[in-house]
C-alpha atoms as one frame of an Amber mdcrd trajectory, in Angstrom:
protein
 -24.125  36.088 -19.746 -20.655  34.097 -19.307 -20.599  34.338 -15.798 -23.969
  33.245 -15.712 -23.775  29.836 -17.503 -20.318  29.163 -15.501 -22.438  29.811
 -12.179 -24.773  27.453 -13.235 -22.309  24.874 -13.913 -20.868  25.637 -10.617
 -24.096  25.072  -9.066 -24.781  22.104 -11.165 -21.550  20.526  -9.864 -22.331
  20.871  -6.473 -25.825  19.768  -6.997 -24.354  16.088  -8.485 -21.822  15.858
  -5.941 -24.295  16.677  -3.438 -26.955  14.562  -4.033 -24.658  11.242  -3.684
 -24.038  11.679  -0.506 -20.929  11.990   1.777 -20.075   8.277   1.958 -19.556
   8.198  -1.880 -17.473  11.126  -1.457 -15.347   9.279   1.615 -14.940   6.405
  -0.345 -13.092   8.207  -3.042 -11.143  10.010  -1.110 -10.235   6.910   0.757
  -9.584   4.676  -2.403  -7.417   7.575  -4.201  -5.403   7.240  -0.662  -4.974
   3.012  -1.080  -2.946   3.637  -4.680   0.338   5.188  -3.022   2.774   4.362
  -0.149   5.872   6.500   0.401   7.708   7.638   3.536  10.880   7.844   5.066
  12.362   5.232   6.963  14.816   5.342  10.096  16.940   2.796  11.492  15.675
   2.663  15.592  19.269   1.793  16.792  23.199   2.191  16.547  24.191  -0.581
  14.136  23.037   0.377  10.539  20.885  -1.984   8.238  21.362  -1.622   4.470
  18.907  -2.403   1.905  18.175  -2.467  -1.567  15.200  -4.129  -2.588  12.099
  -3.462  -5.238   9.670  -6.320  -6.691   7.374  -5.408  -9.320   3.873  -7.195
  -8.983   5.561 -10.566  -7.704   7.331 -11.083 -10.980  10.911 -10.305 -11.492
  11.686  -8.901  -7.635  15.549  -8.041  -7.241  17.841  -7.101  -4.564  18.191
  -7.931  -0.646  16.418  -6.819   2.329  16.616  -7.986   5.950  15.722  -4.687
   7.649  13.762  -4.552  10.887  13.055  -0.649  10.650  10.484   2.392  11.824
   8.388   3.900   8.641   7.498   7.678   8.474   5.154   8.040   6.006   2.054
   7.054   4.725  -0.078   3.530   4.830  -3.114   2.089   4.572  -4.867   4.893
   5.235  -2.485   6.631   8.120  -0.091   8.573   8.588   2.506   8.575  10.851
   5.094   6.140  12.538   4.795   2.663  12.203   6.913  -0.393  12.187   7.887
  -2.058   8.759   9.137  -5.868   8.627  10.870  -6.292   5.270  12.763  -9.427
   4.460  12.796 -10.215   1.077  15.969 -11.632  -1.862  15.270 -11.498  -5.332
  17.543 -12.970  -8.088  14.439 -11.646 -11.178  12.944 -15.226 -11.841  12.989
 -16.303  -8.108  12.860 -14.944  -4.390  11.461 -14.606  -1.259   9.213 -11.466
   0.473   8.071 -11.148   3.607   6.513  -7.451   4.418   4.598  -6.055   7.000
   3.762  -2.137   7.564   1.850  -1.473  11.054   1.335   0.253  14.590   4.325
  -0.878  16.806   3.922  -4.828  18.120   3.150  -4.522  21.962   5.574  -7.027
  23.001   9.018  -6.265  22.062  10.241  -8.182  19.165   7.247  -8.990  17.766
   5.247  -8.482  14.467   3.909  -5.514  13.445   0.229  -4.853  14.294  -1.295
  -4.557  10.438  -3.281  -1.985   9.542  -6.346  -2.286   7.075  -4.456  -4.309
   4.458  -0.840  -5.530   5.024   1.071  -6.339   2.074   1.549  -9.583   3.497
   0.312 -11.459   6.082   2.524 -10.495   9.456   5.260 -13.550   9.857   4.360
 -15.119   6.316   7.164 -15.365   3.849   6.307 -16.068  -0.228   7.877 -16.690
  -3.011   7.917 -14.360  -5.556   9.260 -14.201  -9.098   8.192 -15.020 -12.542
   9.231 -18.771 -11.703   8.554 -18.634  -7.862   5.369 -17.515  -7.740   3.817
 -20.305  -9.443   6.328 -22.830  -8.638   7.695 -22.092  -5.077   4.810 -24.131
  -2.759   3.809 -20.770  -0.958   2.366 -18.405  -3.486   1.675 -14.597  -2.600
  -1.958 -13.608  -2.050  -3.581 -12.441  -5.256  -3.683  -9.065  -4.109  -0.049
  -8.135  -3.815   0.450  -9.065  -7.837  -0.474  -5.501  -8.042   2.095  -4.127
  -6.007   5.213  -3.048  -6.786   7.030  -2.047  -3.101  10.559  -0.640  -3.231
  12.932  -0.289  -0.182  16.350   1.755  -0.694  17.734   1.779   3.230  21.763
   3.082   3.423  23.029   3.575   7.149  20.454   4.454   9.343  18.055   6.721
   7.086  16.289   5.395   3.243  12.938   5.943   1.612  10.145   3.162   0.774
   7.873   3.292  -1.937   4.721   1.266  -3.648   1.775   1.609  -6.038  -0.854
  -0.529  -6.206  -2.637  -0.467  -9.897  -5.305  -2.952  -8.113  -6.242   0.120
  -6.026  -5.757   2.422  -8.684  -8.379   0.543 -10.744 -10.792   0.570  -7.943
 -10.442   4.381  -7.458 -11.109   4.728 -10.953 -14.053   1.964 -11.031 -15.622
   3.583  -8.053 -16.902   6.392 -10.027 -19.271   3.938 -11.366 -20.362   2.774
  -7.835 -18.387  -0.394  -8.633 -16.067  -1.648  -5.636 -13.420  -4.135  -6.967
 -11.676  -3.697  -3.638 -14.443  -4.710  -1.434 -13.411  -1.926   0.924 -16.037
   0.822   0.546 -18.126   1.662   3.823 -21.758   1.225   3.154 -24.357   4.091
   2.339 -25.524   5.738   5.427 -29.061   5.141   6.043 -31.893   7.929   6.064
């Protein structure tokens, strides 16, 4: 009788999840990826590049970054190798961040090609911190306030992290068909 009622539960389950369709199911999948970035990152020649750098939600960002270096990891959505751009100084209050994660530039020396949502725009530097934000003349979009990157780059290997509670939020929210992000596909047709 047990096994029964859990069978039917089973069954139940599968008959919710099945009925919304695999674009709902996508969508989840693909928001739950948006909350986390980590990898690995590599210095791509002999001279090494130190950095030390991590700048919660825009507000009190601290440390130094000027690294030009190759990302191993996951982004946006991928996985794999890409370039990351990260310049940024932060002294808590006030700073500067410029950040871009993408597919290698074609031309050599170039930006980054971003992938579905870029931290920052490629080539734009803000100001960040509790006072720079508001008061520096080139604000951060309003999306990155929910990030929180962090760069730790000795020698020629380090590791990059960030969260995003904005995404977080819309993975959760999306349960409820609602789509803070704006970045669900639409329902297939029938």
């Amino acid at each position: 009788m047990r096994w029964l009622r859990w069978c039917g539960c089973v069954l139940g389950l599968l008959a919710v999840l099945g009925s919304t369709g695999c674009t709902y199911l996508r969508n989840r999948a693909n928001d739950a990826s948006d909350v986390f970035e980590i990898g690995l990152t590599v210095t791509p020649r002999v001279r090494p590049t130190f950095a030390l750098t991590w700048n919660p939600f825009n507000v009190l960002p601290f440390g130094y970054a000027n690294a030009e270096l190759t990302y191993l990891g996951w982004s946006d959505r991928q996985a794999g190798c890409m370039d990351i751009d990260f310049h940024s100084w932060g002294l808590l209050v006030w700073g500067s961040q410029r950040l871009g994660i993408g597919l290698p530039a074609p031309d050599e020396g170039g930006e980054p090609a971003p992938l579905g949502w870029s931290v920052t725009e490629p080539g734009h530097t803000y100001t960040v911190g509790l006072l720079g934000a508001p008061l520096g003349g080139n604000a951060p979009p309003g999306r990155t306030f929910g990030e929180c990157p962090k760069l730790l780059h000795l020698g020629w290997i380090g590791l990059y992290a960030n969260c995003s509670v904005i995404d977080f939020a819309d993975f959760i929210l999306g349960f409820t068909t609602l789509d803070i992000g704006h970045d669900d596909a639409p329902a297939e047709a029938k």
